[in-house]
C-alpha positions, 0 to 999 in steps of 0.5 A, a space after each residue: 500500500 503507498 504511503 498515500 494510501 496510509 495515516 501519516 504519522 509525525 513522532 517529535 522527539 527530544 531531550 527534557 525541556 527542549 521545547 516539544 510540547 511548546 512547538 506542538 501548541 504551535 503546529 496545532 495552531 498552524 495547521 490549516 483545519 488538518 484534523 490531528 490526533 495526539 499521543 503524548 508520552 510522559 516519564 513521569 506519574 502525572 501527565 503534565 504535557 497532556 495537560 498543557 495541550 488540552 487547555 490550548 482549545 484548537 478546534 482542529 483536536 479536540 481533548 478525545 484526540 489527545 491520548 496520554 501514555 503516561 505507564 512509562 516510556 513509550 520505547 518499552 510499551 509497545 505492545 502494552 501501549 502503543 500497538 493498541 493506542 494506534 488501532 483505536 486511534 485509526 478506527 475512529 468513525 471520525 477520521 484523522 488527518 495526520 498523528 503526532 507523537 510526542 516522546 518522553 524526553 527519555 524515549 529511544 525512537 528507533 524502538 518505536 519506528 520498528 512500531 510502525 511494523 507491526 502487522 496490526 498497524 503496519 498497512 495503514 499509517 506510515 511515519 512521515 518524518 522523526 522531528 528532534 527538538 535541541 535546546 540550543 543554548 544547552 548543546 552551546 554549553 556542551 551539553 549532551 555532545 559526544 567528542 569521540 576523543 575525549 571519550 576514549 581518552 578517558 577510557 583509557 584512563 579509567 576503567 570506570 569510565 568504559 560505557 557511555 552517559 546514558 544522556 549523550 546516547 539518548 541525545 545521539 539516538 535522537 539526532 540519528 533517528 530524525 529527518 529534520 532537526 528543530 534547534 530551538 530557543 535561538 533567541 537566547 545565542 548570539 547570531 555567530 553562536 547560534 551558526 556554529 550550534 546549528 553547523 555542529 548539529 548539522 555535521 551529526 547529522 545524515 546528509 539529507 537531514 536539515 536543521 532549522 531554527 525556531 524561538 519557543 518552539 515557533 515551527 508551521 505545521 507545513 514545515 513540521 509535516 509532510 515530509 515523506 519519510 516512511 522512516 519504518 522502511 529505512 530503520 539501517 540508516 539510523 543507527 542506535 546504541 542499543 541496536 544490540 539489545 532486545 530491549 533498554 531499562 530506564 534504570 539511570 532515571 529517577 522520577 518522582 511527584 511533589 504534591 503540596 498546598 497553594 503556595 503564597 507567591 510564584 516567583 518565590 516557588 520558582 527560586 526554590 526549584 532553582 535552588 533544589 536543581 541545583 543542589 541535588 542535580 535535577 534535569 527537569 521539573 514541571 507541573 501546575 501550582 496553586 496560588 493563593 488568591 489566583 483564579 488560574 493554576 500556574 504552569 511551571 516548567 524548567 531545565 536547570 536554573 532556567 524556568 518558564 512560568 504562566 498562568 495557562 487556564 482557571 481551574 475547573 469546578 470540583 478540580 482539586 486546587 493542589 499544587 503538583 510537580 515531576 522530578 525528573 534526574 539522574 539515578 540517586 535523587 535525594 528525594 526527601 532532600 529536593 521535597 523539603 527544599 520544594 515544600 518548606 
């Protein structure tokens, strides 16, 4: 069957905080009456991304087109998850234009794509384009880029040293597995910086994949979609650390959710994250806060020391006015240590 013939599918991927679901509010808002259904994956017990998109009321996907797999990474649920999400999707009376896939910042994609093969879905959706979101200014700072060089001379040094960062390999699956890469958040470099990221980018990448650059995730949808990919049929071409492997653990991460009363001021909220992040090493922490006295819950979300905070909708009859929070890091968090910092 041709892949016009097929539901195309677009997956983003990216690491923590990168910028997917920011470029996702966006697409949806550019997509020309396309009538979109989304997946969204989250590592985490709370499905915060979900959330977010649900409350940007684009009439081109209503709430029952957005389905949360918030039970783990998507890359290791398969078929506990994925398989069946994709069948129900595809089977709506309704129809579906095109599928977006939202990734964990976690998830392996090539995992995925072999998905696409299944023989419950494999002749009806085609994966159209991989879109990985880069947080310019971290890929500046040489965060998550792999020097082969000084990997093996550190290896050579020490023993102890003889695998790789499990954040250098999920970022290097990301930019092998995709057909366009997204550097986003370019208005916080400078114009020579902001080249040299985008030729760094560029020489990790196949010849026949771009990379554009976008300000808060600001891509149209008809840059984002149509690509044409069918990147199931070229899995050889994109070449993984765990190609070896029958399936990966996510034992490097910890998560966990902070739940708390309504706090008396955002901004001072948003010092105390700074300061956990940086004491104890976190990745990323998002959520939504009450706040004394405020109509609206507060949508919080941050990488390192650098935090967005907005008002993003009122709170609904009979909702719960609780403040919640992922905590997302390397293996080892101090999870009481970061829930006092936080809460006291």
């Amino acid at each position: 069957m041709s892949n016009l013939q097929r539901i195309p599918a677009t997956v983003i991927t990216g690491f923590l905080g990168a910028g997917k679901t920011s470029m996702i509010r966006h697409l949806l808002q550019t997509a020309n009456g396309k009538r979109l259904a989304l997946i969204i994956n989250e590592f985490g017990d709370i499905g915060v991304d979900g959330n977010i998109l649900k409350a940007c009321g684009a009439e081109n996907c209503a709430e029952e087109d957005i389905v949360e797999l918030a039970n783990g990474c998507i890359c290791c649920t398969v078929a506990d998850d994925f398989v069946p999400t994709m069948e129900a999707l595809l089977d709506r009376p309704d129809g579906i234009d095109h599928i977006i896939i939202e990734t964990s910042g976690l998830a392996l994609p090539k995992p995925l794509l072999k998905a696409f093969n299944w023989p419950a879905i494999r002749t009806r959706i085609t994966v159209d384009g991989v879109v990985a979101v880069v947080d310019g200014p971290a890929f500046a700072a040489g965060l998550f880029a792999d020097d082969p060089d000084a990997v093996a001379a550190q290896r050579q040094a020490d023993e102890a040293l003889d695998h790789d960062s499990p954040l250098a390999e999920l970022f290097t699956d990301q930019l092998a597995c995709a057909d366009m890469v997204v550097m986003n958040k370019s208005d916080l470099l400078a114009v020579d910086e902001g080249a040299r990221v985008a030729e760094e980018l560029q020489a990790a990448l196949r010849p026949s994949v771009r990379v554009v650059t976008a300000q808060h995730g600001a891509i149209a949808a008809d840059t984002l979609l149509g690509l044409d990919a069918a990147a199931e049929d070229d899995l050889d071409n994109r070449p993984s650390h765990h190609d070896d492997e029958d399936d990966h653990e996510h034992d490097d991460f910890d998560s966990f959710v902070v739940t708390f009363d309504a706090v008396a001021e955002a901004e001072a909220l948003v010092a105390k994250l700074r300061q956990a992040a940086a004491a104890h090493d976190v990745l990323r922490m998002k959520g939504f806060i009450a706040v004394a006295g405020k109509d609206m819950r507060l949508l919080v979300q941050g990488v390192g020391d650098r935090y967005q905070h907005y008002y993003d909708r009122d709170w609904r009859q009979g909702e719960a006015r609780a403040s919640q929070l992922v905590v997302i890091g390397l293996h080892g968090l101090d999870e009481a240590a970061i829930r006092a910092m936080i809460v006291d």
